[in-house]
Structures are given as structure tokens and as C-alpha cells.
Backbone as a chain_set.jsonl record, in Angstrom:
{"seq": "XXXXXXXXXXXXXXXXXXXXXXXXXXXXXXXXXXXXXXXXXXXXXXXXXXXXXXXXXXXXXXXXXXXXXXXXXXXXXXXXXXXXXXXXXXXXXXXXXXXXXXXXXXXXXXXXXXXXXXXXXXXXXXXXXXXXXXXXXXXXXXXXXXXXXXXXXXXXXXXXXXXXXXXXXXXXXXXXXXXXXX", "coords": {"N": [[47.065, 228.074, -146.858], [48.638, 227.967, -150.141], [47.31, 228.602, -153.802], [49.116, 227.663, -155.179], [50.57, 225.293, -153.904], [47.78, 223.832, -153.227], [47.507, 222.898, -155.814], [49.203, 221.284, -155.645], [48.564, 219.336, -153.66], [46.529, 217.999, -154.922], [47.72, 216.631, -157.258], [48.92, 214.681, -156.212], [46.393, 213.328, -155.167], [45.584, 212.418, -157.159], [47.064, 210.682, -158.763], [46.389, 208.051, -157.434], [43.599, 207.735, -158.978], [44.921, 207.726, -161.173], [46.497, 204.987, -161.116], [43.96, 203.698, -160.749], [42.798, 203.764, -162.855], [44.734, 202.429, -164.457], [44.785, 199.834, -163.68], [42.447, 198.899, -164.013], [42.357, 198.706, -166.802], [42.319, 200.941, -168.218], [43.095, 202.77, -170.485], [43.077, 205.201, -171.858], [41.624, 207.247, -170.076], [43.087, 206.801, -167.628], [45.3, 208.295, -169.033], [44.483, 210.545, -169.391], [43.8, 211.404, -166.921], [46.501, 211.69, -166.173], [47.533, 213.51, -167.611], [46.152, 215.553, -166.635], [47.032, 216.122, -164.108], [49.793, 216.049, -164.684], [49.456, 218.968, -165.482], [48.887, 220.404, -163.483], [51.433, 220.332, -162.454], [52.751, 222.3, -163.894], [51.556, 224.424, -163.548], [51.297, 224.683, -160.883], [53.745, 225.955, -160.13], [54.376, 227.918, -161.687], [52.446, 229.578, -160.608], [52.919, 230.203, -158.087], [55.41, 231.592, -158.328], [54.421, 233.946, -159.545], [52.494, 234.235, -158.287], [54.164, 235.075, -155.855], [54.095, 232.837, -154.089], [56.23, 230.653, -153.22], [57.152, 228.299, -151.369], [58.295, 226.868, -148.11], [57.472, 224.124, -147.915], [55.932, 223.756, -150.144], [58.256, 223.67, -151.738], [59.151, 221.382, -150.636], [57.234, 219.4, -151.208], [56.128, 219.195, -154.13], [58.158, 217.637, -155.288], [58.004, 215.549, -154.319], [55.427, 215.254, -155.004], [55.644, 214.977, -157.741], [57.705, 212.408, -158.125], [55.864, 210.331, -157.207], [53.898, 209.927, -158.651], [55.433, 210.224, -161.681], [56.998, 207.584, -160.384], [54.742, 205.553, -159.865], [53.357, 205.344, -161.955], [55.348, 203.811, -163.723], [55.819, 201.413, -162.194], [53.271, 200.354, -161.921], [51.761, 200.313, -164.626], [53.714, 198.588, -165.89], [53.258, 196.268, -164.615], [50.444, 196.048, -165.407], [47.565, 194.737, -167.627], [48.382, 196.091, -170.081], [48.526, 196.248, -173.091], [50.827, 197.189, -174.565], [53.776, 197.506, -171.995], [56.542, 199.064, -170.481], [59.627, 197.725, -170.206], [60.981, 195.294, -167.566], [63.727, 195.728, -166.886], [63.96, 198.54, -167.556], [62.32, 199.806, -165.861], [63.117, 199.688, -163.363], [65.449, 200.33, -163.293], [64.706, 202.738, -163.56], [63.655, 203.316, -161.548], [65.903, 203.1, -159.542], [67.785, 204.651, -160.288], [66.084, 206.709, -158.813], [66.402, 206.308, -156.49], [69.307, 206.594, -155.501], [70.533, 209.062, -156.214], [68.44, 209.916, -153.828], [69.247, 208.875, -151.998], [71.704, 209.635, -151.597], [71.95, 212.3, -151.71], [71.007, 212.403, -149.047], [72.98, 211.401, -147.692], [75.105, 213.751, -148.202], [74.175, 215.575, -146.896], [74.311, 213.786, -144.416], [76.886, 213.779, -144.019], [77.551, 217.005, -144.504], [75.895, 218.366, -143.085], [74.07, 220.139, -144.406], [72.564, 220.877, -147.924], [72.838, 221.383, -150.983], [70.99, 221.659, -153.619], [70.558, 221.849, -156.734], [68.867, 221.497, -159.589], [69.765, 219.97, -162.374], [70.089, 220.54, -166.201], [70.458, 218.039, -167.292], [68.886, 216.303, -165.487], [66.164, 217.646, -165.691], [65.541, 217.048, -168.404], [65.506, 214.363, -168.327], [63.532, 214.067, -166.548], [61.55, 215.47, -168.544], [61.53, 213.292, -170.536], [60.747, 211.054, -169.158], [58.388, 211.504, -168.424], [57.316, 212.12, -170.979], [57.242, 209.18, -172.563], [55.886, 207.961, -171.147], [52.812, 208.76, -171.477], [53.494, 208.521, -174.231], [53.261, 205.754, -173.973], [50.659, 205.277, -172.533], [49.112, 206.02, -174.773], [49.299, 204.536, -177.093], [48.394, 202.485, -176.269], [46.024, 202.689, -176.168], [45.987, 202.899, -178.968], [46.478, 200.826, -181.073], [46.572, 200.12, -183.522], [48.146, 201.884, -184.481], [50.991, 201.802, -186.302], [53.129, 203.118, -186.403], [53.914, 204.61, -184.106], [54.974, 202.409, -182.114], [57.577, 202.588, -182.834], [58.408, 205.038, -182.325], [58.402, 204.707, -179.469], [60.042, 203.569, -179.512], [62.518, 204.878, -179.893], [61.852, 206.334, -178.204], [62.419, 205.363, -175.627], [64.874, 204.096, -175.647], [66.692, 206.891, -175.709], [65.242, 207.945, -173.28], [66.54, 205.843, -171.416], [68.898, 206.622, -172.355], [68.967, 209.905, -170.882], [68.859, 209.372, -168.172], [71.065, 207.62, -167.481], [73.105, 209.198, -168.099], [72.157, 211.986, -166.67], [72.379, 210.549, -164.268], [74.937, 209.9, -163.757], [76.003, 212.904, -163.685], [74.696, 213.993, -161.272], [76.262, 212.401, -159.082], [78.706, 213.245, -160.06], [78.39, 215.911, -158.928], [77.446, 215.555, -156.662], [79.623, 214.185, -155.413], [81.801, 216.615, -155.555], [80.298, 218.226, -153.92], [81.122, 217.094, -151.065], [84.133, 216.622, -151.683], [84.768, 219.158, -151.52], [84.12, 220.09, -148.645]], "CA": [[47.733, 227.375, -147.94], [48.387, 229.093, -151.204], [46.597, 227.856, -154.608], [49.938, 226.793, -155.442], [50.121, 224.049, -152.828], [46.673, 223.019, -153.145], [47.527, 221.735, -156.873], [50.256, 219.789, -155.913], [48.524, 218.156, -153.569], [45.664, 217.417, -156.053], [48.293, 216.138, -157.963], [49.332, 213.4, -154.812], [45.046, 212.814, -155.037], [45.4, 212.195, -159.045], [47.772, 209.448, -158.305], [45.342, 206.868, -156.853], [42.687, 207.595, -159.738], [45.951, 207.132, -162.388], [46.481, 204.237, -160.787], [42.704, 202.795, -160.588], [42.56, 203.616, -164.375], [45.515, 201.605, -165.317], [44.28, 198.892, -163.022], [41.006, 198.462, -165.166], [43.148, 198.604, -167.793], [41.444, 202.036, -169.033], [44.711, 203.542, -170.672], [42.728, 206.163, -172.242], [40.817, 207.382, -168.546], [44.872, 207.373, -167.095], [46.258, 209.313, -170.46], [43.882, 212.302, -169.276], [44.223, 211.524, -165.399], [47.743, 211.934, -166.26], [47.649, 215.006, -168.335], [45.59, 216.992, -165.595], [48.016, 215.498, -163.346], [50.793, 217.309, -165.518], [49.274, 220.104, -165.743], [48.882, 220.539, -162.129], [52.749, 220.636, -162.288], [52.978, 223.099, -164.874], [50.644, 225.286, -163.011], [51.728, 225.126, -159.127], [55.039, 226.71, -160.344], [54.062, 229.291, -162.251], [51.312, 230.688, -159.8], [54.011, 229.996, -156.932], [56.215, 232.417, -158.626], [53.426, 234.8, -160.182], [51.93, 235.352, -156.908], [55.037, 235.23, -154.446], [53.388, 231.783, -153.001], [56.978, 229.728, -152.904], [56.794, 228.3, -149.689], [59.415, 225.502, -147.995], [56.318, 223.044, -147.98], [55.462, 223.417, -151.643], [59.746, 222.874, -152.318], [59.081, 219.765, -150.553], [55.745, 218.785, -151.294], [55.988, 219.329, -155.122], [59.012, 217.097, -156.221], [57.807, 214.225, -153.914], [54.576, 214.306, -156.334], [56.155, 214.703, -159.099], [57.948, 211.34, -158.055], [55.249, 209.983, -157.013], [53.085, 209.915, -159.57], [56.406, 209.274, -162.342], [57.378, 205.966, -159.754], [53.626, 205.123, -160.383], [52.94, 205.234, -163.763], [56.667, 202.803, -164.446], [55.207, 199.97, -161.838], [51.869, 200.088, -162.19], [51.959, 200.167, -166.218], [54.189, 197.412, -165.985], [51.849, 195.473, -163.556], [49.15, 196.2, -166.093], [47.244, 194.478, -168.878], [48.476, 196.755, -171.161], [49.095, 195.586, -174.903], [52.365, 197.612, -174.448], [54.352, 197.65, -171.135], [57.803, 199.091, -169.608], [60.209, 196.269, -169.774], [61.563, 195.284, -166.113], [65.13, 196.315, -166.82], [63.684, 199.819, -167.526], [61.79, 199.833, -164.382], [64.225, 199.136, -162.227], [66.44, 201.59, -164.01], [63.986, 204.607, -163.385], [63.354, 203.725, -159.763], [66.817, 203.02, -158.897], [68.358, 206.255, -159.951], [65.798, 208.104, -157.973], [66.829, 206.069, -154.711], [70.45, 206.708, -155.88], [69.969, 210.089, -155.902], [67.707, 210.045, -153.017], [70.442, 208.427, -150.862], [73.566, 210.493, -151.852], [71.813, 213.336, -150.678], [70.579, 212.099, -147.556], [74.513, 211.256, -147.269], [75.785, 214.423, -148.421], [73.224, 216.122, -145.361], [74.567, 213.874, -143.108], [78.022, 214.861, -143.827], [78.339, 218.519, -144.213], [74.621, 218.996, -142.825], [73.434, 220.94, -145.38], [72.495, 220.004, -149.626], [72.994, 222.433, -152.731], [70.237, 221.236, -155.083], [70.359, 222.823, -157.975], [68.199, 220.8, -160.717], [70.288, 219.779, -163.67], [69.57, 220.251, -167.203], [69.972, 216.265, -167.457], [67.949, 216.092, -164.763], [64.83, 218.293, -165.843], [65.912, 216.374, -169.463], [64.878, 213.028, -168.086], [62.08, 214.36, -166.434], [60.49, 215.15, -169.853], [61.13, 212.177, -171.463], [60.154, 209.957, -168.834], [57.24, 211.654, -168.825], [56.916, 211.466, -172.478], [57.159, 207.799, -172.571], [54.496, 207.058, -170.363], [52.627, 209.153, -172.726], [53.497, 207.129, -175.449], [52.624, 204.24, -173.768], [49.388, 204.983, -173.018], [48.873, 205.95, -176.412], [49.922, 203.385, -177.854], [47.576, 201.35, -175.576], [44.772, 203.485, -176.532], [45.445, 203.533, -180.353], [47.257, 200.064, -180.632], [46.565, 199.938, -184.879], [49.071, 202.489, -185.034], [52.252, 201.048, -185.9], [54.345, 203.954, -185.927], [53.916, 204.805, -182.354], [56.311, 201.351, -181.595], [59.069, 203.038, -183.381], [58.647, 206.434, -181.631], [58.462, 204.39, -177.992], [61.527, 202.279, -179.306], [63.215, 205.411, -179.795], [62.503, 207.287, -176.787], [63.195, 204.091, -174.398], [66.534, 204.284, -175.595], [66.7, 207.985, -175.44], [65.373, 208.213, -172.063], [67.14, 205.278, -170.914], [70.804, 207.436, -172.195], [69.63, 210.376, -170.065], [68.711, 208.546, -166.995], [72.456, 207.299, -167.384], [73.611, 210.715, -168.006], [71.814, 212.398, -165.218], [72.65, 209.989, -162.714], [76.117, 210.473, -163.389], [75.965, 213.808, -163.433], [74.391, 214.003, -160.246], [77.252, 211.483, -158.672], [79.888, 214.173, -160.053], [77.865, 216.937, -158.312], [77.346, 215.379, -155.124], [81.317, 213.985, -154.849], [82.472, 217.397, -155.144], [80.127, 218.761, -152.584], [81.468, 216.016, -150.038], [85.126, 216.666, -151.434], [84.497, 220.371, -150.911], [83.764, 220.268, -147.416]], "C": [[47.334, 228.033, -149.259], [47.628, 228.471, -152.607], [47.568, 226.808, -155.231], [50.226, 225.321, -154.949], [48.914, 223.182, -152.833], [46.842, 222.405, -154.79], [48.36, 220.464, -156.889], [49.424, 219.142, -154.832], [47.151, 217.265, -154.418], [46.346, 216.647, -157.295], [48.754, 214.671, -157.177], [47.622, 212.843, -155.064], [44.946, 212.327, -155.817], [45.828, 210.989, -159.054], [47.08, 208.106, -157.705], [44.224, 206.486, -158.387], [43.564, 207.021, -160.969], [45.766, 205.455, -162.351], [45.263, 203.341, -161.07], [42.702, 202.544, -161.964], [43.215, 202.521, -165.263], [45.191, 199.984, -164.539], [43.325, 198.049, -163.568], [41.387, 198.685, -166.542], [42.237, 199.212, -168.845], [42.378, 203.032, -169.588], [44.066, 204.824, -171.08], [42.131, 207.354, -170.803], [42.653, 207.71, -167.814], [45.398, 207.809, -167.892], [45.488, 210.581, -169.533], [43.984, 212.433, -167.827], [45.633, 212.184, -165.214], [48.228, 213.383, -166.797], [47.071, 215.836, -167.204], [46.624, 216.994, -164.517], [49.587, 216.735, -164.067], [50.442, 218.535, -165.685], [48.948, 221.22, -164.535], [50.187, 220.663, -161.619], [53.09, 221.691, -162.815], [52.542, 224.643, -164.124], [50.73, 225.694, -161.515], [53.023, 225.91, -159.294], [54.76, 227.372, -160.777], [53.253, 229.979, -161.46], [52.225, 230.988, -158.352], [54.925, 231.211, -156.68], [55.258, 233.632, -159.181], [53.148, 235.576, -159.249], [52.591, 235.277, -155.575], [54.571, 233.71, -153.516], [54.774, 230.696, -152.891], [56.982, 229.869, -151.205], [57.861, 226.529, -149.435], [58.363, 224.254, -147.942], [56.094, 222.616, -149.054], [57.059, 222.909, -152.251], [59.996, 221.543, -151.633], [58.236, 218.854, -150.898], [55.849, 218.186, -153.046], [57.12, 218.238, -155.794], [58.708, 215.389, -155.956], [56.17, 213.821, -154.89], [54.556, 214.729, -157.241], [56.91, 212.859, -159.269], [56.981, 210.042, -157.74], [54.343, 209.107, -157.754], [53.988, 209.236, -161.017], [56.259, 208.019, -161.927], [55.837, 204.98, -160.284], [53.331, 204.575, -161.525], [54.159, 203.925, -164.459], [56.124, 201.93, -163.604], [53.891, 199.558, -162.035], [51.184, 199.935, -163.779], [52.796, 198.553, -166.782], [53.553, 196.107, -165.615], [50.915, 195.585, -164.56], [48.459, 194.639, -167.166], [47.261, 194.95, -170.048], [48.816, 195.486, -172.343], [50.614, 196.177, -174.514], [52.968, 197.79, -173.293], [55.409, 198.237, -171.272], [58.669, 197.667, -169.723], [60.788, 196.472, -168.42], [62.773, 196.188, -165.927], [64.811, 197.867, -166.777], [63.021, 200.679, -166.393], [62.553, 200.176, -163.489], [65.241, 200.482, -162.602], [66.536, 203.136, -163.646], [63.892, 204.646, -161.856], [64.906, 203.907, -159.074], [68.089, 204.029, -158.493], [67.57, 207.598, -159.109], [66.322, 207.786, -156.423], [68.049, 206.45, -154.691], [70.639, 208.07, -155.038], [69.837, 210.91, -154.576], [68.988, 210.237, -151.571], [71.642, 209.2, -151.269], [72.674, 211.84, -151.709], [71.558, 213.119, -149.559], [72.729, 211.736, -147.219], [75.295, 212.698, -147.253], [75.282, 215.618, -147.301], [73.872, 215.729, -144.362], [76.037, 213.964, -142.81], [78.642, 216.203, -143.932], [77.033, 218.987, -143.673], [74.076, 220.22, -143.391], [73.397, 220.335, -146.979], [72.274, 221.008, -149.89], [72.356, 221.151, -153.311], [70.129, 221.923, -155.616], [69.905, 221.555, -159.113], [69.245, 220.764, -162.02], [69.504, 219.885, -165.038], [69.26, 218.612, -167.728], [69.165, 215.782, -166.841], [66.986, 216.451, -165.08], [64.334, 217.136, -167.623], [65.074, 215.075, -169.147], [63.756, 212.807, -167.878], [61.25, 214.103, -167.267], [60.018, 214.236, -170.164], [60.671, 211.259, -170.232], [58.682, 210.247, -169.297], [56.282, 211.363, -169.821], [56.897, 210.159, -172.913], [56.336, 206.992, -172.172], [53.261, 207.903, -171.117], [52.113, 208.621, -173.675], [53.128, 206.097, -175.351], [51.328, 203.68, -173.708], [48.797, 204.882, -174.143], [48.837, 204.988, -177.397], [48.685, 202.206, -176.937], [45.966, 201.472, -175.638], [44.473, 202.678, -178.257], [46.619, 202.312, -181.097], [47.617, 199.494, -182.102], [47.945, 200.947, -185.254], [50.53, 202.381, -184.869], [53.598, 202.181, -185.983], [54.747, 204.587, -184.719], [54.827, 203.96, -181.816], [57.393, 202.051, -182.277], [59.12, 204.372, -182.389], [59.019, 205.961, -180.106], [59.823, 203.558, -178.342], [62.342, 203.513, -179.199], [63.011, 206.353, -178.764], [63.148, 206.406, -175.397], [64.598, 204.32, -174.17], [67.227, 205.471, -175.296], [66.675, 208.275, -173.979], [66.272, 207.238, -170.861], [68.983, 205.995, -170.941], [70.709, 208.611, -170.743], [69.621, 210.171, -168.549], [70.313, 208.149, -166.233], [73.32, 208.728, -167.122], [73.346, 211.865, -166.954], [72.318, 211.917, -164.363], [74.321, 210.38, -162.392], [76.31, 211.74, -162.986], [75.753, 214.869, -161.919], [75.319, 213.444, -159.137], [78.745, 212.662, -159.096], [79.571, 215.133, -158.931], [78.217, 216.649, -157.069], [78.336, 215.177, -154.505], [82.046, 215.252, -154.605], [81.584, 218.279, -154.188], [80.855, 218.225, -151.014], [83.157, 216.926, -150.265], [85.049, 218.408, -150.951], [84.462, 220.994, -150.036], [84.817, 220.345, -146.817]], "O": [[46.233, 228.502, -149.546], [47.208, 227.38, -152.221], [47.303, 225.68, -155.646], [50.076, 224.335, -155.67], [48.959, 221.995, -152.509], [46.235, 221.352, -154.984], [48.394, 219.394, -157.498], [49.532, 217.935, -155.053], [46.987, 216.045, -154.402], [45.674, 216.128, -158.186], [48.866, 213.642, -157.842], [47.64, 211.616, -155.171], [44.111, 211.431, -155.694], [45.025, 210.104, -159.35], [47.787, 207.098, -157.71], [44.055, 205.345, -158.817], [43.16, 206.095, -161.672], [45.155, 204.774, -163.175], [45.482, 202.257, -161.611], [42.627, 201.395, -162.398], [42.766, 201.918, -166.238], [45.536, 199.004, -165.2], [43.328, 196.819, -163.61], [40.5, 198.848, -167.38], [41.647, 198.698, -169.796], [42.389, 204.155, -169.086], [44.632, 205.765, -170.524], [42.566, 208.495, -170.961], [43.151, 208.821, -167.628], [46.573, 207.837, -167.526], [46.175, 211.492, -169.072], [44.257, 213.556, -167.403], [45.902, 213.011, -164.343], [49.131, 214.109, -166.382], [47.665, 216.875, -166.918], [46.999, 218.092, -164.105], [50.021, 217.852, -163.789], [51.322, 219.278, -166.12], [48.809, 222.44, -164.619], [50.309, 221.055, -160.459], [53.944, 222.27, -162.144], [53.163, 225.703, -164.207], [50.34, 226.758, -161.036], [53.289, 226.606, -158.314], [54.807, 228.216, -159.882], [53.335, 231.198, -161.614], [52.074, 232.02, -157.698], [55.219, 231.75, -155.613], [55.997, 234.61, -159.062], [53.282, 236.788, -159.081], [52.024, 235.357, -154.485], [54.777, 233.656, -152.304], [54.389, 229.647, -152.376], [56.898, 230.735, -150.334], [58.041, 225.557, -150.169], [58.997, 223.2, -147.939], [56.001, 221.41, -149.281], [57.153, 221.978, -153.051], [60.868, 220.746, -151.977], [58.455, 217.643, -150.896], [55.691, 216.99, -153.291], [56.887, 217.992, -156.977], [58.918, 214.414, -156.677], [55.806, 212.723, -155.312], [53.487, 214.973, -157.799], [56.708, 212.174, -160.271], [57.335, 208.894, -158.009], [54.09, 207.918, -157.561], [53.635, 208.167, -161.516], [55.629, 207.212, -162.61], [55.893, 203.938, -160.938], [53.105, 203.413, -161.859], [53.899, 203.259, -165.461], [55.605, 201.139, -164.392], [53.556, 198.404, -162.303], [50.078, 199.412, -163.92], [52.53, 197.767, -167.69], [53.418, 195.108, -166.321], [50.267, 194.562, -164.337], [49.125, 193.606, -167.241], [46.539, 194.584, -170.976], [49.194, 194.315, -172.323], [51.477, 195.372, -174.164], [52.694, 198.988, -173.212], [55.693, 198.151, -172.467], [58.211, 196.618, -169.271], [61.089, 197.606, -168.048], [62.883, 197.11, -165.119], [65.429, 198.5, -165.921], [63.167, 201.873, -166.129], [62.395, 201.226, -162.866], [65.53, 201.439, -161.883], [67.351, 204.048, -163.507], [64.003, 205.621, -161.113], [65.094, 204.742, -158.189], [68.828, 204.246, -157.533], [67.947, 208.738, -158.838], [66.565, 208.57, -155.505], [68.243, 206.855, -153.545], [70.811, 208.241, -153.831], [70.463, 211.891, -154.174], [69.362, 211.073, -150.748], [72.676, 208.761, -150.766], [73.574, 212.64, -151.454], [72.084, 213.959, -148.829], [73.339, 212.143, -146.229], [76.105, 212.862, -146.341], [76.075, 216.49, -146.943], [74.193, 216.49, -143.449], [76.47, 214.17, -141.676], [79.784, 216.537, -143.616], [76.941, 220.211, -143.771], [73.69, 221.184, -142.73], [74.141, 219.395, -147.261], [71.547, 221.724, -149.201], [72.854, 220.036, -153.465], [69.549, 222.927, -155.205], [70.757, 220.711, -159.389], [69.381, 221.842, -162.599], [68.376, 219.394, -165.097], [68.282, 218.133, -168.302], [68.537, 214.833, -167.311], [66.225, 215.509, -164.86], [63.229, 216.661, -167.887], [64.023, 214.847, -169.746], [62.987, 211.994, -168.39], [60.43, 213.184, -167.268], [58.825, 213.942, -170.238], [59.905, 210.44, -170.741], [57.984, 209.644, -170.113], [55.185, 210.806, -169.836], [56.328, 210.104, -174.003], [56.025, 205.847, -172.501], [52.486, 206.978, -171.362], [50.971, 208.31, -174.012], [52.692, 205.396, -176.264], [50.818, 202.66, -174.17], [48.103, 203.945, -174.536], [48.204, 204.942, -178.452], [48.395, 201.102, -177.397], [45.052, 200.713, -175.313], [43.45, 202.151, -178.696], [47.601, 202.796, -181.659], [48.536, 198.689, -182.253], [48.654, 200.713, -186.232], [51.205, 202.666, -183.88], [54.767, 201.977, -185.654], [55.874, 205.016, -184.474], [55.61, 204.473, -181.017], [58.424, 201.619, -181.762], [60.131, 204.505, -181.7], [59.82, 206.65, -179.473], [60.515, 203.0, -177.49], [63.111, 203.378, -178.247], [63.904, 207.136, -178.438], [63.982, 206.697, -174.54], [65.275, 204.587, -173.177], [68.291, 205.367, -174.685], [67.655, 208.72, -173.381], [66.613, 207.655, -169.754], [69.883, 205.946, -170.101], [71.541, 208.63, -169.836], [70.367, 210.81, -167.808], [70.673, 208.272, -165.062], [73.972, 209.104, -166.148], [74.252, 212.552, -166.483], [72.822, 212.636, -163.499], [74.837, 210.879, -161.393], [76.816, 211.857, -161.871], [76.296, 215.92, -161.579], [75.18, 214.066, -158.084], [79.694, 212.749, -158.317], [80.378, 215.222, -158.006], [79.068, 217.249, -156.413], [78.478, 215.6, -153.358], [82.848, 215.28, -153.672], [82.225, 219.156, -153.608], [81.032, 218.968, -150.049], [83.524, 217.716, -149.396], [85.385, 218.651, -149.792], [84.65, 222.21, -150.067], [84.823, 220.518, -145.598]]}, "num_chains": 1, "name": "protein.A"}
């Protein structure tokens, strides 16, 4: 197993400690769990491709903890004692387009037995900002005097909540004309 592989799954291991942190409602302790965590994404792809290590394990391994760890951070933040939470509707929002998703490929497999993924710009788009939101949240849960931080999380909510919308569709065009295609 290549070094690439061994970060993502140190990134699947990170995920428990995220978790414990926001549990003990240590937002600062899951801000940096989270960042090594990210940076363990940043870093299995580039060495993947650097040193020839893409491997069909790491293109499966790597997106499930990337989701993983995202799905995490939106219930378990919510679940929290934070000062600042996720509202439900937003929750629900983020998980539901990944099952969406999830399931219209598993459909589009089991009718032409094969899937074209190709990552969308709305898609990698959302990524960010979810990312960036949870982020903000800790932050904000860290550093809770600072009142301009609620304006920056009001405006990426809404932000990431458009491309969430925008992706999903996007993804729902994609996948109909693979089906009609066939």
C-alpha cells in the first residue's frame, strides 16, 4: 500500500477523534483534527499522482472519506453543545444530496452496467464550501466574541446551500442523459 492510501485511511482514523472532540464540546481540538484531516486530502492526491500511486482502492477509498468525515462534521456539530450549530433543514439538505447522488448512480450501474464520473465544477464547488462552513463553525465556536464571523456563516449557509442545489441538479442532468444515452 502506497503512502497515498495510507493518508486516506488516516483520514477514516481522524474521523472518530473529530468526532470525540466535538462530543466534549472541544471545537477548537476538532478545528485542528479537522484541518490535518484536510490536509490528508490535499496530500493523498498529489503524492498519488507525483509518484504514479493511483490505485482503484485509493479511487474508492478516498471519496468515501472525504464523505465520511463531511457527513460527520453536519450531524455531529448539530448533535453538539455548540454555541453555534447547522440548522436541521441544512442537515438534511447536505446528507440527502449525497444519497441522491449516491442512488442515481447505483441506478445508472444497474442500467447500462457501467458509470462516467466525472467530478463537476459544482460539485468540487460545494465541496469547498461545505467544508468551509464547518470551518466557520468551529470558529465561531472557538472565538464566539467575534461578531462578524455570524455574518460570514450567514453568508456562506446560503451560498453553500445555492450550490448544493446547483450541483445536485447538475448531477440529475448528467446522470439522465447517461441513462437516455444508452
Amino acid at each position: 500500500m502506497g503512502l497515498a492510501n495510507k493518508l486516506t485511511l488516516l483520514r477514516i482514523f481522524l474521523v472518530p477523534v473529530f468526532i470525540i472532540f466535538i462530543g466534549y464540546n472541544e471545537p477548537l481540538y476538532a478545528l485542528i483534527t479537522f484541518l490535518v484531516a484536510g490536509l490528508t486530502d490535499a496530500l493523498d492526491g498529489y503524492i498519488a499522482r507525483k509518484r504514479n500511486e493511483v490505485s482503484y482502492f485509493g479511487k474508492i477509498i478516498d471519496p468515501i472519506a472525504d464523505k465520511t468525515l463531511i457527513i460527520s462534521a453536519f450531524i455531529f456539530i448539530y448533535n453538539s453543545n455548540f454555541i453555534l450549530k447547522f440548522p436541521f433543514w441544512f442537515v438534511v439538505l447536505v446528507i440527502s444530496r449525497d444519497i441522491y447522488i449516491l442512488a442515481g448512480s447505483f441506478l445508472i450501474y444497474l442500467i447500462r452496467g457501467s458509470l462516467q464520473i466525472k467530478p463537476s465544477i459544482f460539485g468540487k464547488a460545494t465541496t469547498f464550501l461545505q467544508i468551509f462552513i464547518v470551518l466557520i463553525v468551529l470558529t465561531i465556536n472557538i472565538f464566539p466574541q467575534i461578531k462578524e464571523l455570524y455574518f460570514i456563516y450567514q453568508i456562506f449557509l446560503y451560498l453553500t446551500t445555492s450550490f448544493i442545489i446547483i450541483s445536485l441538479l447538475h448531477y440529475s442532468y448528467e446522470g439522465f442523459n447517461q441513462i437516455k444515452n444508452y
